[in-house]
N, C-alpha and C positions, 0 to 999 in steps of 0.2 A: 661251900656250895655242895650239896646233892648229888650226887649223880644220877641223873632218871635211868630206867631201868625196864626191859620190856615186862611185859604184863602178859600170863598166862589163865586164862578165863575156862571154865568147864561150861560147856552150853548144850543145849540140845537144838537142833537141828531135824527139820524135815526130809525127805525123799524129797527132791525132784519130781519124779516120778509119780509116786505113790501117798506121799506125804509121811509113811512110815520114821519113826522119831527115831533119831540118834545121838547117844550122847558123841560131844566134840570136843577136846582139847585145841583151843584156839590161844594164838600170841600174836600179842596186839604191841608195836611202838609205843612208846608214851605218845607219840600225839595220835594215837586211833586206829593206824595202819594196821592191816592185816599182813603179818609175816611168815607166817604156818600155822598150821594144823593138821591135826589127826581123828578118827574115827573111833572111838575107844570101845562103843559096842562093835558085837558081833555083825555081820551079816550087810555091810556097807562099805561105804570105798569115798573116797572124795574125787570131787568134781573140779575141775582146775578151775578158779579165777582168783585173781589180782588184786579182788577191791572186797571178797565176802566168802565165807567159809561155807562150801557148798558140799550136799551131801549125796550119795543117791545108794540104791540095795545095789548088791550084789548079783541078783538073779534076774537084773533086767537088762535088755540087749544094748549095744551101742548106742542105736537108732534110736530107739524111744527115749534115749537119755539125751542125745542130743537133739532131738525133738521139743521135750520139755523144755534143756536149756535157752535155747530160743524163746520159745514162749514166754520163760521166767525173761528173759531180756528186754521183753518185748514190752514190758510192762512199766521199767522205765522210761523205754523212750517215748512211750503214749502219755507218761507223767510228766516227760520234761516239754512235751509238744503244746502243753495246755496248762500252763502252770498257776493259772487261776481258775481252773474248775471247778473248785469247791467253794469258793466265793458267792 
């Protein structure tokens, strides 16, 4: 038997914020989980969640970061409130 093994993926990533692109070292569980990641360009930082590797610049304030977050959130729960919309 195998042993599974987590999975290290190079991705790029938006700003929050700005949309500004970032490359990310992400490590994924064998079954899909997000375990870490990092910011490998310059000029950005990571956003804390649990479930997706989030990115945002450096040179923008708390607020408007946690602002966006929201936003970016918000956009799940309007998709899970209506799950046949596109129908």
């Amino acid at each position: 038997m195998s042993k599974s093994e987590n999975k290290n993926v190079v991705e790029v990533h938006g700003c929050l914020v700005c949309a500004k692109l970032f490359d990310m070292l992400v490590e994924y569980t064998p079954e899909g989980g997000l375990l870490n990641c990092t910011v490998t360009s310059p000029g950005g930082h990571i956003v804390p969640d649990e479930q997706r590797p989030l990115v945002a610049c450096d040179t923008h304030t708390v607020e408007d970061i946690e602002i966006a977050y929201i936003g970016w959130q918000s956009r799940f729960r309007e998709d899970s409130d209506n799950p046949h919309e596109d129908e």
